[in-house]
N, CA, C, O and CB atoms as a CASP TS submission, in Angstrom:
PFRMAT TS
TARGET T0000
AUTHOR 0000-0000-0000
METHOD Language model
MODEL 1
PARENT N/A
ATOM      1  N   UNK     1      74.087  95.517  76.439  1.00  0.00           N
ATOM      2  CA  UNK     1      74.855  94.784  75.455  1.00  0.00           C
ATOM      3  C   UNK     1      76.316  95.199  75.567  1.00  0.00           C
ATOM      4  O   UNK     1      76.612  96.384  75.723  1.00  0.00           O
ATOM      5  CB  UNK     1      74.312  95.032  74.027  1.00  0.00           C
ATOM      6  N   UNK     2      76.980  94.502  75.511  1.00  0.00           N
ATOM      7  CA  UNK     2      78.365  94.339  75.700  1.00  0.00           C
ATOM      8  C   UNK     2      79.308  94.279  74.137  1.00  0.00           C
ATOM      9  O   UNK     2      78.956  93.689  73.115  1.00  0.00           O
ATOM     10  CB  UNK     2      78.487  92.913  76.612  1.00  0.00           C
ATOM     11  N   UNK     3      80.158  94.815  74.275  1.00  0.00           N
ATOM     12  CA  UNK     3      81.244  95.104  73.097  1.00  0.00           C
ATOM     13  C   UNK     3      82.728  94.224  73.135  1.00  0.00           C
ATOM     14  O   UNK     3      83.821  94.777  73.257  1.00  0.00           O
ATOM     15  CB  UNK     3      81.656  96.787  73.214  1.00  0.00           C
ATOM     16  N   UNK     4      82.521  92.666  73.000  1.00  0.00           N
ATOM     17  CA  UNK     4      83.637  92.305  73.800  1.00  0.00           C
ATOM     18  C   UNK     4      84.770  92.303  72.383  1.00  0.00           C
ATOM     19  O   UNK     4      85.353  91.220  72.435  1.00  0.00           O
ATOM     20  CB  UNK     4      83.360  90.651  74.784  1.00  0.00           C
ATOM     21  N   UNK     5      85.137  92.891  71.500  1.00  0.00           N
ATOM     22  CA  UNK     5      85.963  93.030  70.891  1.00  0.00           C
ATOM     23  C   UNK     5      87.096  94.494  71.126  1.00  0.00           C
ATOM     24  O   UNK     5      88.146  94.912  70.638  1.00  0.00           O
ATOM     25  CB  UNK     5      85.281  92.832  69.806  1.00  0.00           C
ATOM     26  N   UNK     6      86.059  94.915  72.234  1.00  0.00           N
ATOM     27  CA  UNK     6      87.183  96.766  72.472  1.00  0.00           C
ATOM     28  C   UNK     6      88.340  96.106  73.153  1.00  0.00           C
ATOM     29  O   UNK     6      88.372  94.952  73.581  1.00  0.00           O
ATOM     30  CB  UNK     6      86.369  98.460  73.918  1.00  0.00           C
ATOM     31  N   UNK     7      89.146  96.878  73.184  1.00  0.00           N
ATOM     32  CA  UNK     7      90.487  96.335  74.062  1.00  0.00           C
ATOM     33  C   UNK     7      90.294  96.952  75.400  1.00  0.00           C
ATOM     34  O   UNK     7      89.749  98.024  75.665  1.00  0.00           O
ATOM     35  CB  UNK     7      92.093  96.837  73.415  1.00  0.00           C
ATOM     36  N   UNK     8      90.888  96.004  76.265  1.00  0.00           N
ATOM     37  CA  UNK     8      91.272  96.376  77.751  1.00  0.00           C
ATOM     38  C   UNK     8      91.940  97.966  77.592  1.00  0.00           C
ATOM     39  O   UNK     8      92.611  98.413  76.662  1.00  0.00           O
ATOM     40  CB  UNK     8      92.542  95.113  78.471  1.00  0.00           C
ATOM     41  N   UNK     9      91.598  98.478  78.563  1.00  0.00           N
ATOM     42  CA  UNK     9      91.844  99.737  78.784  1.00  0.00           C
ATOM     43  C   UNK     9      93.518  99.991  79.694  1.00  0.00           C
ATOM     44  O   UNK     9      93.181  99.832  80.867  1.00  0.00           O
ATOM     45  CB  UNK     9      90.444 100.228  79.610  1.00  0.00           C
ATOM     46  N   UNK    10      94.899 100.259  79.695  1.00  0.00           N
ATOM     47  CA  UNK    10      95.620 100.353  80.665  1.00  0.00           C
ATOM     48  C   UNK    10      95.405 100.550  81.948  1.00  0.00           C
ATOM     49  O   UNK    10      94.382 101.208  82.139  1.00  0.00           O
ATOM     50  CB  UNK    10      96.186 100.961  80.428  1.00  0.00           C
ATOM     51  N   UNK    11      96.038 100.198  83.025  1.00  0.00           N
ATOM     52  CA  UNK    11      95.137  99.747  84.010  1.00  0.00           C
ATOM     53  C   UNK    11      96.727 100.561  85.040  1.00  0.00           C
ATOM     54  O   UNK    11      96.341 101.137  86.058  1.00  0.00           O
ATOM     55  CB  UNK    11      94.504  97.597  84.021  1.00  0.00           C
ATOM     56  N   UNK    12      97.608 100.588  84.915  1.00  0.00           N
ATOM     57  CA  UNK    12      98.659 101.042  85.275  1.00  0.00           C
ATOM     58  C   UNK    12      99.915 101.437  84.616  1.00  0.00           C
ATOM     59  O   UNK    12     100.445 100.608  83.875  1.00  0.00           O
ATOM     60  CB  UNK    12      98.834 100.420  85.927  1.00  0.00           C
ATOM     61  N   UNK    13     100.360 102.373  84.752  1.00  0.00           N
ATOM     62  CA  UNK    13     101.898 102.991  83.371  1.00  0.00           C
ATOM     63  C   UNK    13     102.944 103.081  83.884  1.00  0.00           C
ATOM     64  O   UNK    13     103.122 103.950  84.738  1.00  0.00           O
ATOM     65  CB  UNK    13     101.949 104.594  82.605  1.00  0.00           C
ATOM     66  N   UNK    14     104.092 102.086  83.465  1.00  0.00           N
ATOM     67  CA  UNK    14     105.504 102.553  84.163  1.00  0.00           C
ATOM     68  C   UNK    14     106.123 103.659  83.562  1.00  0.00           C
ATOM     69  O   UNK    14     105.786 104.016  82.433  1.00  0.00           O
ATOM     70  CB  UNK    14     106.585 101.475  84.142  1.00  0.00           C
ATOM     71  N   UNK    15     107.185 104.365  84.346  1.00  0.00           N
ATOM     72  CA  UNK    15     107.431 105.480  83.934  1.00  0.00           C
ATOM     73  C   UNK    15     109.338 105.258  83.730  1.00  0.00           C
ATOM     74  O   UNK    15     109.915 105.582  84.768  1.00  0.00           O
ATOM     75  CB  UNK    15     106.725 106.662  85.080  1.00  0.00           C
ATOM     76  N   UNK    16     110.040 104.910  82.905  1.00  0.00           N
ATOM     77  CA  UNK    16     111.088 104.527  82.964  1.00  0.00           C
ATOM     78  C   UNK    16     112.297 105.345  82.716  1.00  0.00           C
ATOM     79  O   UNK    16     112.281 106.004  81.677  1.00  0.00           O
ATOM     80  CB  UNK    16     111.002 103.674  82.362  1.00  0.00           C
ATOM     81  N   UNK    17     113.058 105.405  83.268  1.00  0.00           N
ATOM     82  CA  UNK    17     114.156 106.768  82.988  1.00  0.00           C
ATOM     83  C   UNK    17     115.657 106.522  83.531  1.00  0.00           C
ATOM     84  O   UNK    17     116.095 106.330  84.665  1.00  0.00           O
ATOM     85  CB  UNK    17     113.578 108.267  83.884  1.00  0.00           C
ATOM     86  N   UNK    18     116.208 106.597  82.383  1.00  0.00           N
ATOM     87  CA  UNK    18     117.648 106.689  82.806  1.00  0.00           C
ATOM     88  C   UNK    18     118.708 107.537  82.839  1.00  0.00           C
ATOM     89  O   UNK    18     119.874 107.269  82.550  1.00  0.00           O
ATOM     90  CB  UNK    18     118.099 106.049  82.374  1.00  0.00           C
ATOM     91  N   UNK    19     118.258 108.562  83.202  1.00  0.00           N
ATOM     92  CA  UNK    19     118.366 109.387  83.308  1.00  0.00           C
ATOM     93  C   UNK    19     118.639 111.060  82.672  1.00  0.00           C
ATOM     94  O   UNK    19     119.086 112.052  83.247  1.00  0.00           O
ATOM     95  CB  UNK    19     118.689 108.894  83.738  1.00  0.00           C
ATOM     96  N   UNK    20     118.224 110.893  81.443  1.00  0.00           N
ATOM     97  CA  UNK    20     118.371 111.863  80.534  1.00  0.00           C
ATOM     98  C   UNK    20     117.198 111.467  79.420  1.00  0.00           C
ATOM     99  O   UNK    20     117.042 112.074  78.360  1.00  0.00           O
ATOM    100  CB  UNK    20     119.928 111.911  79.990  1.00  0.00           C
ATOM    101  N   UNK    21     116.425 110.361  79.853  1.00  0.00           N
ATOM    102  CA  UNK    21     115.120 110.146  78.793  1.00  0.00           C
ATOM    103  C   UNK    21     114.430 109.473  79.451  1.00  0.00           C
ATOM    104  O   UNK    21     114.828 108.466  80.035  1.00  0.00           O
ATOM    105  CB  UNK    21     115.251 109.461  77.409  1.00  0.00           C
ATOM    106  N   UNK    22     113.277 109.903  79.479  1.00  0.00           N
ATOM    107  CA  UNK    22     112.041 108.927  80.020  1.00  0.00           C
ATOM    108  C   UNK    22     111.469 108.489  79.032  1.00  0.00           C
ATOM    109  O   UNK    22     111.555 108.932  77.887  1.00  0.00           O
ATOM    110  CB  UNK    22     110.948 109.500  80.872  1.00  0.00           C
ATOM    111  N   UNK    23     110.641 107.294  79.526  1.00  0.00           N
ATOM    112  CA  UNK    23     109.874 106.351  78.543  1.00  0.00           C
ATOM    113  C   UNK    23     108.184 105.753  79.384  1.00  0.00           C
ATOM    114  O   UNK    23     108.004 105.368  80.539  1.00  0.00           O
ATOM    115  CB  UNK    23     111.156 104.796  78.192  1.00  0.00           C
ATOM    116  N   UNK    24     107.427 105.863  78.507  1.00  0.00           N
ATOM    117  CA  UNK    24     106.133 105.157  79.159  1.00  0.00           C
ATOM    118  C   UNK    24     105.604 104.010  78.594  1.00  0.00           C
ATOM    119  O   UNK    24     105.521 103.771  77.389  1.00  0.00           O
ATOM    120  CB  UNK    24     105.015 106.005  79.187  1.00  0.00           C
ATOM    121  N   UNK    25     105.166 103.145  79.732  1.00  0.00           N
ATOM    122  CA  UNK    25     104.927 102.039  79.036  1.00  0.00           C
ATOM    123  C   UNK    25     103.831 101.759  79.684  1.00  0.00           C
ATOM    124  O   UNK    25     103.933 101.874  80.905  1.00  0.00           O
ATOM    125  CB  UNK    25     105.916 101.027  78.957  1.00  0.00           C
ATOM    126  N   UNK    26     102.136 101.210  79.012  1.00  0.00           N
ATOM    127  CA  UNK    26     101.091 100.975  79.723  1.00  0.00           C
ATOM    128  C   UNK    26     101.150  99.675  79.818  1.00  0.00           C
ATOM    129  O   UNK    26     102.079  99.026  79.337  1.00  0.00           O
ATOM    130  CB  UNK    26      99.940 101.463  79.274  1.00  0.00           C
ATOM    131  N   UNK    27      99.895  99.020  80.621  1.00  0.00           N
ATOM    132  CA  UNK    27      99.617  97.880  80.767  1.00  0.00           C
ATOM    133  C   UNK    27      98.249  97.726  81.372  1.00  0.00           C
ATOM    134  O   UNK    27      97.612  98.524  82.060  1.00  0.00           O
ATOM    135  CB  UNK    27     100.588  97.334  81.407  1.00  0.00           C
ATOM    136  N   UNK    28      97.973  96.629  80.996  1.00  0.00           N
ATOM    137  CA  UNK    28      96.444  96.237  81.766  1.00  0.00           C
ATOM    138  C   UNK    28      96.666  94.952  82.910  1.00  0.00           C
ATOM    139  O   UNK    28      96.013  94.497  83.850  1.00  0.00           O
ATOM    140  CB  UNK    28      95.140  95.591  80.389  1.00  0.00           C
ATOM    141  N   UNK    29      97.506  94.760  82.491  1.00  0.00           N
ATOM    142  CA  UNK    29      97.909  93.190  84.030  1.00  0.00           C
ATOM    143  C   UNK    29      98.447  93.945  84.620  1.00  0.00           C
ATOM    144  O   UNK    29      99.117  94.808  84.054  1.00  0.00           O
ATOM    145  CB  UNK    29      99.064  91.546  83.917  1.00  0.00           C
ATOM    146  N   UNK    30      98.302  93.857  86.369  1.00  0.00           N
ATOM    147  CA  UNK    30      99.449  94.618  87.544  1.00  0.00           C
ATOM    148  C   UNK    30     100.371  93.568  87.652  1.00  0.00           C
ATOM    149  O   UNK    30     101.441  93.982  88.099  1.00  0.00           O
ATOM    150  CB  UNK    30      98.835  95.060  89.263  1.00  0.00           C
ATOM    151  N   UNK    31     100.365  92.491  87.439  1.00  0.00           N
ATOM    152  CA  UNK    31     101.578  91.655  87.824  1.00  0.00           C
ATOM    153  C   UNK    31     102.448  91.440  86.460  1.00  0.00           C
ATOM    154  O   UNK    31     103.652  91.199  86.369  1.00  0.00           O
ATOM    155  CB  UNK    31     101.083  90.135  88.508  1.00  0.00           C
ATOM    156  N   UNK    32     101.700  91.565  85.662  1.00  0.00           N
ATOM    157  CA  UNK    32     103.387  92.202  84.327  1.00  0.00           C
ATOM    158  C   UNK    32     103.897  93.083  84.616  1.00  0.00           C
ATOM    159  O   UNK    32     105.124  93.133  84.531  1.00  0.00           O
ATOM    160  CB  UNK    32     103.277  92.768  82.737  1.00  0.00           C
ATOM    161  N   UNK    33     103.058  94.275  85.135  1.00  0.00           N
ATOM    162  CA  UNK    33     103.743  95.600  85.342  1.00  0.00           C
ATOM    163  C   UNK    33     104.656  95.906  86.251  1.00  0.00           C
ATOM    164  O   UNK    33     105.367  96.910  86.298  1.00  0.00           O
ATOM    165  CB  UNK    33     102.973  96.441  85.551  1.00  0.00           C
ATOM    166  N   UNK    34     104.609  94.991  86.980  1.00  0.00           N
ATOM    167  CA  UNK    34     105.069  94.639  88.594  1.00  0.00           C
ATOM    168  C   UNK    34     106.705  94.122  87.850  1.00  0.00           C
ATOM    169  O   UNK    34     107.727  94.689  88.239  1.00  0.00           O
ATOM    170  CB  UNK    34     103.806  92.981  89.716  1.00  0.00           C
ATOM    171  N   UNK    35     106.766  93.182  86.940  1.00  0.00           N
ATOM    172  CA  UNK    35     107.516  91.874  86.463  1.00  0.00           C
ATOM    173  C   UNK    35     108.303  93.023  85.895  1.00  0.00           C
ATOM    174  O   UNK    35     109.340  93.397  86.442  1.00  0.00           O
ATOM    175  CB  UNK    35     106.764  90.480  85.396  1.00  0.00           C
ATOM    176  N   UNK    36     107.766  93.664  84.665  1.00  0.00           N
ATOM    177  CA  UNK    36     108.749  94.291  84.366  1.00  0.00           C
ATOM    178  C   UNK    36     109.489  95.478  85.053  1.00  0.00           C
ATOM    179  O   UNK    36     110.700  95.637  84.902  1.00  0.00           O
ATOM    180  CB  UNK    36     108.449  94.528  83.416  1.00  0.00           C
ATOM    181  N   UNK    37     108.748  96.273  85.783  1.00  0.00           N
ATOM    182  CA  UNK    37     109.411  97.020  86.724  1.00  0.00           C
ATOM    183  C   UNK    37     110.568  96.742  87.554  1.00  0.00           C
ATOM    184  O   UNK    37     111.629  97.349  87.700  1.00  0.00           O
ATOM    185  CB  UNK    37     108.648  97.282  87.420  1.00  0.00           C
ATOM    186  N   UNK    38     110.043  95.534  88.130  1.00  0.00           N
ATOM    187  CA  UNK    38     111.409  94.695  88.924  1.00  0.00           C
ATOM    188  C   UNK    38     112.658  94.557  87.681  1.00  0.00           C
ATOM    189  O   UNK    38     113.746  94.976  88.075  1.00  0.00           O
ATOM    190  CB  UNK    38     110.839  92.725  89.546  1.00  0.00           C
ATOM    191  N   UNK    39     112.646  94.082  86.384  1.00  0.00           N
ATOM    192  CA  UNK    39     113.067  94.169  85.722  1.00  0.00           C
ATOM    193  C   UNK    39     114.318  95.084  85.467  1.00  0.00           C
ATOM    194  O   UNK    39     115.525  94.928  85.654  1.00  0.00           O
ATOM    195  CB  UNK    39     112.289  94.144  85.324  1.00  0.00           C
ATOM    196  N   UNK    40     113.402  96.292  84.870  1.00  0.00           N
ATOM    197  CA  UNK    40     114.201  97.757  84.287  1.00  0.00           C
ATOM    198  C   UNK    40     115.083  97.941  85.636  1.00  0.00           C
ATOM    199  O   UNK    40     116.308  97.821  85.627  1.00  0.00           O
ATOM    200  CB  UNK    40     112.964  99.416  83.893  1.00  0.00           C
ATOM    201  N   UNK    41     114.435  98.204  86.629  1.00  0.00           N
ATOM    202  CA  UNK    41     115.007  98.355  88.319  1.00  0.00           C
ATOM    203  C   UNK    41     116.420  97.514  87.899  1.00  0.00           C
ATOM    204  O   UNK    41     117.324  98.136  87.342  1.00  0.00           O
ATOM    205  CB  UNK    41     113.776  97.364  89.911  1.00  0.00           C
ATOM    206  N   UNK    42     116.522  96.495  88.108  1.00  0.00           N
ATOM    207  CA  UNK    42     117.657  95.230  87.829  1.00  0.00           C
ATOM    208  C   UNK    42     119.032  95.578  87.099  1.00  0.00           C
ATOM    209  O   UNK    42     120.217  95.267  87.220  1.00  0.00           O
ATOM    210  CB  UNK    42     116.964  94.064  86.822  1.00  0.00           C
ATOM    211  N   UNK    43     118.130  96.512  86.154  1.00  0.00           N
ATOM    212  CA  UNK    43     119.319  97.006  84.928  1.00  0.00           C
ATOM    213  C   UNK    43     119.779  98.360  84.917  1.00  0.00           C
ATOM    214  O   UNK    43     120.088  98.898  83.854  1.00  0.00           O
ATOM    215  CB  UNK    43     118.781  96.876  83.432  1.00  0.00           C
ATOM    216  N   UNK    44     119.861  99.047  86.184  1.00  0.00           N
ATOM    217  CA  UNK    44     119.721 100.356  86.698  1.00  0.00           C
ATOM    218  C   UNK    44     118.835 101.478  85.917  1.00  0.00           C
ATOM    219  O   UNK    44     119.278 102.591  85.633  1.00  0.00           O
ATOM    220  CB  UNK    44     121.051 100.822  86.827  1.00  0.00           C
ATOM    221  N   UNK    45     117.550 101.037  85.617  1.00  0.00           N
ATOM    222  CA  UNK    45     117.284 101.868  85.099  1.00  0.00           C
ATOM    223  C   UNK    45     115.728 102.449  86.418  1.00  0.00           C
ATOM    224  O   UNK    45     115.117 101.545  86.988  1.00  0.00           O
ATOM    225  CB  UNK    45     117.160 101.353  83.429  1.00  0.00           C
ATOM    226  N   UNK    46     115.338 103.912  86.686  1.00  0.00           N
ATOM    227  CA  UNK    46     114.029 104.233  88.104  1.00  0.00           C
ATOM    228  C   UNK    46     112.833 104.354  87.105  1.00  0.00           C
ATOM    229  O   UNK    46     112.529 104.971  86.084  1.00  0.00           O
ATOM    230  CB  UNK    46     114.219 106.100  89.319  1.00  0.00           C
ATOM    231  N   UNK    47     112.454 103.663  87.744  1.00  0.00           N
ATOM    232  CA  UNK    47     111.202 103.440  87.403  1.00  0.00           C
ATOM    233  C   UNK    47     109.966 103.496  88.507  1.00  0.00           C
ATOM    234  O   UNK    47     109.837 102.761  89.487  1.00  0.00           O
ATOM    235  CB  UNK    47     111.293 102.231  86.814  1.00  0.00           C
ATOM    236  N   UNK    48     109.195 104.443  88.131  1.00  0.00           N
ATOM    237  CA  UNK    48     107.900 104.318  88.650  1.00  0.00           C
ATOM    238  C   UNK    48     106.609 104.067  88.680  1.00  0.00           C
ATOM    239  O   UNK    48     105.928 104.780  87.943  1.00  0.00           O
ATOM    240  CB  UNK    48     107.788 104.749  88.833  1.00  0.00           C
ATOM    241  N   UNK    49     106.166 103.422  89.191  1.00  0.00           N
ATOM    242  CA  UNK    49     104.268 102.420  88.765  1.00  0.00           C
ATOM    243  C   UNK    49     103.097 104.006  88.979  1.00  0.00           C
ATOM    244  O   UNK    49     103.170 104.959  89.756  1.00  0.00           O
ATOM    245  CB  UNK    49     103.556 100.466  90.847  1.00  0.00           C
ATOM    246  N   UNK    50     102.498 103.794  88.320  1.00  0.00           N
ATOM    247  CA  UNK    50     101.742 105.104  88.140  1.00  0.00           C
ATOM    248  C   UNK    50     100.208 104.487  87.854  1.00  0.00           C
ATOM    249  O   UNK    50     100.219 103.524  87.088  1.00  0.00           O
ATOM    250  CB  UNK    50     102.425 106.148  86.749  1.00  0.00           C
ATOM    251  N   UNK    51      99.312 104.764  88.194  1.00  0.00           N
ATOM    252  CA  UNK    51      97.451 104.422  87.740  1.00  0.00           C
ATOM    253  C   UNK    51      97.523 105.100  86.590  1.00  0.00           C
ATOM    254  O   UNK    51      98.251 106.090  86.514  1.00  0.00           O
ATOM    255  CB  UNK    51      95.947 105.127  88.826  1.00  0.00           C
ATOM    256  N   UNK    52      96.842 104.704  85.619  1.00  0.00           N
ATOM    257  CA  UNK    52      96.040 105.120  84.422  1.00  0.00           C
ATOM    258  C   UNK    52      95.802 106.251  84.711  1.00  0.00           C
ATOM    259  O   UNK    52      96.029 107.018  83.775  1.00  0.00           O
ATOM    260  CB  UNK    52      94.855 104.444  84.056  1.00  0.00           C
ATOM    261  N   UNK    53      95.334 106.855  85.863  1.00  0.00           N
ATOM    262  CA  UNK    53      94.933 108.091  86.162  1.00  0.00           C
ATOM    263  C   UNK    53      95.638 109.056  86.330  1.00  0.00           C
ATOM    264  O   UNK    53      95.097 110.158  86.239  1.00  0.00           O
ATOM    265  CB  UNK    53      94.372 108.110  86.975  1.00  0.00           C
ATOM    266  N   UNK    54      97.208 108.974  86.659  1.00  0.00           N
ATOM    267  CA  UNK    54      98.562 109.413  86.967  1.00  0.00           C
ATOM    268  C   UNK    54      98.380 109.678  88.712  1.00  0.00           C
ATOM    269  O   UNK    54      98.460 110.816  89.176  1.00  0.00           O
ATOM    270  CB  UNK    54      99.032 110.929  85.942  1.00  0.00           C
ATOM    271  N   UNK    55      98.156 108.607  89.477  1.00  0.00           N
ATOM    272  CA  UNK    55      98.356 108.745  90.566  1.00  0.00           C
ATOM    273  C   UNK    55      99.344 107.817  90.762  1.00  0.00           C
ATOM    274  O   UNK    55      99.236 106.891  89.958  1.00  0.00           O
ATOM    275  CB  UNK    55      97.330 108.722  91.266  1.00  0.00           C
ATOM    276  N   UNK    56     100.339 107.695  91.580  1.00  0.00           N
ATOM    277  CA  UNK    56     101.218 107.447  92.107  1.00  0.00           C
ATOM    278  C   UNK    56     101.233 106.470  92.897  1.00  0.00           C
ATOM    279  O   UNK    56     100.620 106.738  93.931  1.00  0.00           O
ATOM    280  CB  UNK    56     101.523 108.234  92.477  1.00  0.00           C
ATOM    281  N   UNK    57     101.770 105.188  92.870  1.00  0.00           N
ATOM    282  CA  UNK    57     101.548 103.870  93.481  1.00  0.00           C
ATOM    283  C   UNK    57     102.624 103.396  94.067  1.00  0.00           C
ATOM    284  O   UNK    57     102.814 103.442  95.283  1.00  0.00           O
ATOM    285  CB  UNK    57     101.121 102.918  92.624  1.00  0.00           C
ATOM    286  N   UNK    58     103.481 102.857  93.145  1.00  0.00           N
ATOM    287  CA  UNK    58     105.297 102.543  93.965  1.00  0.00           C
ATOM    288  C   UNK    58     106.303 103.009  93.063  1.00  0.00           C
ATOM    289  O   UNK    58     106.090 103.225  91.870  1.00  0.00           O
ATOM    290  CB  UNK    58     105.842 100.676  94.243  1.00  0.00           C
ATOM    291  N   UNK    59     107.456 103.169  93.669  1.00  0.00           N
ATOM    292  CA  UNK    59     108.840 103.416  92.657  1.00  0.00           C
ATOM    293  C   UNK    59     109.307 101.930  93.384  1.00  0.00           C
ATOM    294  O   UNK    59     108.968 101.355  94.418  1.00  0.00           O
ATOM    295  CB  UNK    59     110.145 105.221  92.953  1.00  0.00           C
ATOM    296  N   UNK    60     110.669 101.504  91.820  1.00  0.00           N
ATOM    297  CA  UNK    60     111.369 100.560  92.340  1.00  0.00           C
ATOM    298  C   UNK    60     112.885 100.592  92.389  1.00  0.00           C
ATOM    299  O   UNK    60     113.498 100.514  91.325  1.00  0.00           O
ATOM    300  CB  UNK    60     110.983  99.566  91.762  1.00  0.00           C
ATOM    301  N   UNK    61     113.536 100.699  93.532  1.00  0.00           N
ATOM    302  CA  UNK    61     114.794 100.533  94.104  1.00  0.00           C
ATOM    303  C   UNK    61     115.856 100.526  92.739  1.00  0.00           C
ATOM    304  O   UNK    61     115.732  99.463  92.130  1.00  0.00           O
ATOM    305  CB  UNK    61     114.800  99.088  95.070  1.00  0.00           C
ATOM    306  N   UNK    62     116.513 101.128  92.333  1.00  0.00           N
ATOM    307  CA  UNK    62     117.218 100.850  91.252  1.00  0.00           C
ATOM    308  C   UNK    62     118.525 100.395  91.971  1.00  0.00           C
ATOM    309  O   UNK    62     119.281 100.933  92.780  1.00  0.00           O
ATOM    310  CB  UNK    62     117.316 102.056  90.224  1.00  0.00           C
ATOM    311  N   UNK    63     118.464  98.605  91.046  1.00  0.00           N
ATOM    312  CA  UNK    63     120.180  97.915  91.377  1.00  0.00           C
ATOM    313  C   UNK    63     121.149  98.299  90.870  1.00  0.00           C
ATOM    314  O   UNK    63     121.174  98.168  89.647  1.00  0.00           O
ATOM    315  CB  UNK    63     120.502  96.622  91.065  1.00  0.00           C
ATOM    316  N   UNK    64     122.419  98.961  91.568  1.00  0.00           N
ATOM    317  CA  UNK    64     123.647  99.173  90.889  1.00  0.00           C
ATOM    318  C   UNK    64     124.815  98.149  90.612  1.00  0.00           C
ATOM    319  O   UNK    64     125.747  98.341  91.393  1.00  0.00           O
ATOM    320  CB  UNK    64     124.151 100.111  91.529  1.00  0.00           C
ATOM    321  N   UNK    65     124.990  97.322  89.903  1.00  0.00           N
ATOM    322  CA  UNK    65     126.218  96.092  89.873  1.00  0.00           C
ATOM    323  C   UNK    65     127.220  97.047  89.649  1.00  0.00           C
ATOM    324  O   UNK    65     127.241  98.060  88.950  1.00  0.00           O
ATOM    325  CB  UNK    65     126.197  94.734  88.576  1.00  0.00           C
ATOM    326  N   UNK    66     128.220  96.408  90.538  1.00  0.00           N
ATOM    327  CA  UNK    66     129.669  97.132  90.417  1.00  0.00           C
ATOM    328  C   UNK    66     130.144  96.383  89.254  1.00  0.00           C
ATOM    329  O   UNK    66     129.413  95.475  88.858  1.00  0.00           O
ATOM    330  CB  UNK    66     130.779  97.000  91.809  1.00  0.00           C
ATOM    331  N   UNK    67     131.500  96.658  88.494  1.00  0.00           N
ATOM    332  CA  UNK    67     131.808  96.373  87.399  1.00  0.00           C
ATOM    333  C   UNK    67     133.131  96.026  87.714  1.00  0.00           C
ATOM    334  O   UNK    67     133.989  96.794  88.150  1.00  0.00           O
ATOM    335  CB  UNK    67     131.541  97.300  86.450  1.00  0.00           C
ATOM    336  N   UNK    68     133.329  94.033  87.309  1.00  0.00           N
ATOM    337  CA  UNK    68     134.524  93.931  87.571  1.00  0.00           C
ATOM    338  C   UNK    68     135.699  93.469  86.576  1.00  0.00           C
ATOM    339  O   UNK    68     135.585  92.637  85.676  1.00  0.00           O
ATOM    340  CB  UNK    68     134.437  93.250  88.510  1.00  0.00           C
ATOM    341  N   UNK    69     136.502  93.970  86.824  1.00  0.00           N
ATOM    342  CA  UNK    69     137.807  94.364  86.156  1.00  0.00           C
ATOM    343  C   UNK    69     138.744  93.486  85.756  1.00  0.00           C
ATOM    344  O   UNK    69     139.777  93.887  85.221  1.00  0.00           O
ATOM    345  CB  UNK    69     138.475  95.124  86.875  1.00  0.00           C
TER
END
């Protein structure tokens, strides 16, 4: 018998940091997690994709925009 009212379990955790504070954020979809990662990345902020389990999957490239004057 099945319990279909429990919630999905996190399935992958970004790890977000800009460098003087980190932040965690779970998820159960990989392609939100994916979405927002690309995201935070975008807005210079490193971020890394992590398993539920804390194993280690991808980091994403953090974009720097120059600032014009």
């Amino acid at each position: 018998m099945t319990n279909e009212t429990r919630s999905q379990s996190p399935t992958v955790v970004l790890r977000i940091s800009d460098g003087s504070r980190l932040v965690r954020q779970a998820f159960a979809d990989f392609g939100q997690a994916s979405r927002s990662a690309e995201a935070y990345a975008r807005e210079g902020f490193v971020v890394d994709m992590m398993s539920a389990t804390g194993l280690f999957i991808m980091d994403f490239e953090t974009v720097r925009r120059g600032l014009a004057v």
